[in-house]
C-alpha positions in Angstrom: 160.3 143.9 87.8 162.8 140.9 87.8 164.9 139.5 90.6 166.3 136.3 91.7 167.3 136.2 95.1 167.1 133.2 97.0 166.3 133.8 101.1 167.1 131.9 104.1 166.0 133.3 107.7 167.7 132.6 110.7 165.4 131.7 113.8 163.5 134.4 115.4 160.3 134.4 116.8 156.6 134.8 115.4 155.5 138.9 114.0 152.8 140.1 112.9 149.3 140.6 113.2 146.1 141.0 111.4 146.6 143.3 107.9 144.9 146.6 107.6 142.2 147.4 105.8 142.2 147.6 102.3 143.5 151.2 100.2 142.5 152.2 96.9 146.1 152.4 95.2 146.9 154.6 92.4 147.4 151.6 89.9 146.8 151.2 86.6 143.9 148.2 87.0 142.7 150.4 90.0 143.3 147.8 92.3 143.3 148.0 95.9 146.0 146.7 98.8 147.8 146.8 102.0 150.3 150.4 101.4 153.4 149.2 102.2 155.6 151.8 103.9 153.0 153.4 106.6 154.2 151.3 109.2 156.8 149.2 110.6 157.6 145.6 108.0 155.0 142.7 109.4 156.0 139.4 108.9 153.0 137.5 106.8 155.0 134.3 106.6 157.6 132.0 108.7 158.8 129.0 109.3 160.8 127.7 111.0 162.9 124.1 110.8 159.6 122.8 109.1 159.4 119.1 108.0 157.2 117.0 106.2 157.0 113.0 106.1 154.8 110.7 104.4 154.4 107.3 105.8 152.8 104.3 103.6 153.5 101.7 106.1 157.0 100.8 107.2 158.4 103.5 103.8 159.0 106.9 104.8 159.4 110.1 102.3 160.9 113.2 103.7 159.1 115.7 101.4 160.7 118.6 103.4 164.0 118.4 105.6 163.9 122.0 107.9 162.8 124.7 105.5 163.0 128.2 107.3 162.3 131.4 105.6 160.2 134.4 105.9 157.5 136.4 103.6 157.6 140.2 105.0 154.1 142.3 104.3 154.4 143.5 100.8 156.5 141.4 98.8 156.7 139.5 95.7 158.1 136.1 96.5 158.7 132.7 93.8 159.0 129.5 95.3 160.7 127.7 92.3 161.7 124.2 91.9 161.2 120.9 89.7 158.8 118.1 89.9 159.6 116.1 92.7 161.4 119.1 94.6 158.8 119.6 97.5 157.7 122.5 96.4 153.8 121.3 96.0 154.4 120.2 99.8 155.5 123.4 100.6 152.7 125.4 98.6 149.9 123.0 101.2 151.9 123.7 104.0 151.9 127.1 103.1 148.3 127.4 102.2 146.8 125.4 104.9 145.8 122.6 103.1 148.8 120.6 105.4 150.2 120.9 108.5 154.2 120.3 109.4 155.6 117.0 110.4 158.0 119.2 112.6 158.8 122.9 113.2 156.7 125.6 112.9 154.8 127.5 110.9 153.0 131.5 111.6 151.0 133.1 109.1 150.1 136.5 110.1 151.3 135.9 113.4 149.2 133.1 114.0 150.9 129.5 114.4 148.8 127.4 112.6 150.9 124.2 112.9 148.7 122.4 115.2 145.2 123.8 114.2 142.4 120.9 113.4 140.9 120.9 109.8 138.1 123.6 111.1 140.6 125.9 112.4 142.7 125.0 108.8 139.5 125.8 107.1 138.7 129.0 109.1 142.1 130.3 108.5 142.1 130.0 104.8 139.2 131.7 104.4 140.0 134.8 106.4 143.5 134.9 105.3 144.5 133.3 102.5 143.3 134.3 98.5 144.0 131.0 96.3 145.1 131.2 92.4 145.2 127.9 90.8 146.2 126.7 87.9 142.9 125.7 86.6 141.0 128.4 87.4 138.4 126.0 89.6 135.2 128.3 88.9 132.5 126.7 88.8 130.7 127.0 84.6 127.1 127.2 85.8 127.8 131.1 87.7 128.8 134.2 86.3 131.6 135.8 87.0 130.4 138.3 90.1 129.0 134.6 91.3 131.8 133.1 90.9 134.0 135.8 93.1 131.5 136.0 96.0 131.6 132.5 96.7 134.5 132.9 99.8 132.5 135.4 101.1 129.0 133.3 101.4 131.1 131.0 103.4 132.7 134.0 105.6 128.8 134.7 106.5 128.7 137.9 104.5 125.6 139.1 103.7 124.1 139.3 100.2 124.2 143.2 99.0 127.4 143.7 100.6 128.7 140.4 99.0 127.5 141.6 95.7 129.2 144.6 96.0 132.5 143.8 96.8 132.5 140.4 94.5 131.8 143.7 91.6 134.2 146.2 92.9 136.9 143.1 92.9 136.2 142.6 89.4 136.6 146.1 88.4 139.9 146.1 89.9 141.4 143.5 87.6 139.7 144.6 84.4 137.0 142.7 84.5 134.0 145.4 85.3 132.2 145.0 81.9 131.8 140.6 82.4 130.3 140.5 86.0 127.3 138.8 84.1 130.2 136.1 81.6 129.8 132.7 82.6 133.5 130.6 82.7 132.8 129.6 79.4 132.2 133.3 77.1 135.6 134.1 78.9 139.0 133.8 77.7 141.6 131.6 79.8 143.2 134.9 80.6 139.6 136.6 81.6 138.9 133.5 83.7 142.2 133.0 85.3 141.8 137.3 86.3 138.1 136.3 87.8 140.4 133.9 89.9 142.5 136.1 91.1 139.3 138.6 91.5 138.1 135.9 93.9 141.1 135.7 95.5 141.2 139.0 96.5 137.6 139.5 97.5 138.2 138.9 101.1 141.3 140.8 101.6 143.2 137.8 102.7 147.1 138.1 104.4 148.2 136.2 101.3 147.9 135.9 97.5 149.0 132.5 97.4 149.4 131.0 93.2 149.9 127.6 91.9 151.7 128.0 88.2 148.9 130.8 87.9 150.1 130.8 83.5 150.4 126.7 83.4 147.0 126.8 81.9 147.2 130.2 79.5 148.9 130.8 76.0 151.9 133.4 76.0 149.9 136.1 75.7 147.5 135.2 78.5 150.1 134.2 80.5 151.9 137.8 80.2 148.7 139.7 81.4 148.4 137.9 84.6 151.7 138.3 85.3 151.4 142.0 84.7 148.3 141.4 87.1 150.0 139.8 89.9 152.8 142.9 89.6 150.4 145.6 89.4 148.9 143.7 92.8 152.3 143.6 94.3 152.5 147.5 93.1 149.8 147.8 95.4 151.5 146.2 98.3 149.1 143.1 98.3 151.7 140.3 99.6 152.4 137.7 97.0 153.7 134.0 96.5 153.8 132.3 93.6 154.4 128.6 93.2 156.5 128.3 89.6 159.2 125.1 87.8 158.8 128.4 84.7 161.7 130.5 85.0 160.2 133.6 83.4 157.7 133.4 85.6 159.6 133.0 89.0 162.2 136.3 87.7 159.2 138.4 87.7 159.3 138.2 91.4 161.5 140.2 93.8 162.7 137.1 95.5 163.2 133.9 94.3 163.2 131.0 97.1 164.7 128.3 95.2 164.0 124.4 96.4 165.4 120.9 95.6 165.3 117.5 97.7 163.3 119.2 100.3 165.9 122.0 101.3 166.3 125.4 100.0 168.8 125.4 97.5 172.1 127.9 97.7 171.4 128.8 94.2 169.8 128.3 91.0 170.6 128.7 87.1 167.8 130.4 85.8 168.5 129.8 82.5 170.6 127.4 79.9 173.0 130.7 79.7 174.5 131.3 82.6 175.4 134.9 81.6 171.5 135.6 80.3 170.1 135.5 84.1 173.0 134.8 86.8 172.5 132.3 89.6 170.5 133.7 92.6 172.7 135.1 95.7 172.1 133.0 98.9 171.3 136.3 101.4 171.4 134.7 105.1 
């Protein structure tokens, strides 16, 4: 699936509400989401006017200047822009790791724009799944070790956490290296035990950092099948991309420069190749 689209909302108030329960979806990794289509569109994601400014004494950066969009349940969104764009402050903001200078900011309904760090912390965990670059698992567990970890600190207990930590793995192809440390995996095995962990606890939001920065092009075109067989299965998605390929295998394409949503992009040297995205407002 490729699209480039780049979206601006207009101002409206907070929706949504706590996601259902996961569903076994007839995909072809066997992995299990939120059905999209059994209910009314929830709003995972918006913001609204959201700025962010950096102060080292009397210098001031304005790392965002009023971003607003919104992420509907279900969808398949790119935030793409270069180095030096915003779009890393964006990705904290978005993942909790930050909080706005101004505007605001709901994630599942929740306005988390003027939580402390345990409320931040408490938040991630229940609704947020993290994909990074790197992989960050830790080379002394196995992989099922490795996957339960967000659930030990969700207060699961141990059978249960075992259990889901396997049935994740299955779901991303990974049901025969439950027992493989980081290191007797490929990148592509480990960066899919990532996103096993990231789905674990049924979070809101997939949330990926240049989730193929780290792989070889082969790698890198099996998690991306990954992250559309999980948007197949109406798991809600954002990923954090400068790649072009990657950011036009999304549905939607938020495009970013200088801190403000930009009214288009060129997503390649050939204009005719991929056209520019439409600014829908």
């Amino acid at each position: 699936m490729a699209g480039a689209v780049a979206s601006v909302a207009e101002p409206a108030g907070p929706g949504g509400a706590p996601l259902g329960e996961m569903v076994p979806m007839g995909v072809p990794v066997g992995l299990g989401g939120l059905g999209r289509g059994a209910g009314p569109t929830r709003e995972v994601i918006r913001l609204e006017n959201v700025t962010k400014v950096y102060r080292n004494g009397v210098l001031s950066v304005a790392a965002l200047r009023g971003v607003s969009f919104s992420i509907d349940e279900g969808e398949y969104v790119s935030i793409m822009g270069p180095s030096g764009s915003g779009k890393s402050t964006l990705m904290h903001i978005l993942g909790c790791l930050d909080v706005p200078t101004g505007g605001r900011y709901w994630l599942g309904g929740e306005d988390v724009g003027d939580m402390d760090e345990i409320a931040l912390a408490d938040i991630r965990n229940r609704r947020i799944g993290f994909v990074f670059q790197q992989f960050n698992l830790l080379a002394s567990m196995t992989a099922w070790r490795n996957v339960e970890l967000p659930l030990i600190y969700a207060g699961v207990g141990r059978s249960d956490r075992r259990q889901r930590a396997i049935e994740a793995l299955e779901r991303v192809g990974l049901g025969d290296r439950i027992q493989h440390r980081p290191g007797e995996l490929s990148g592509g095995q480990q960066q899919r035990v990532a996103v096993a962990r990231a789905l674990v606890g049924n979070p809101d939001l997939i949330l990926a950092d240049e989730p193929t920065g780290a792989l070889d092009s082969q790698s890198a075109d099996d998690v991306m099948q990954l992250m559309s067989d999980l948007h197949a299965a109406g798991r809600t998605l954002v990923v954090i991309t400068h790649n072009i390929e990657v950011a036009t295998a999304a549905e939607r394409v938020i495009s970013i420069r200088d801190g403000m949503l930009a009214p288009s992009v060129q997503v390649s040297g050939d204009p005719t190749a991929h056209p520019a995205p439409e600014v829908v407002r």
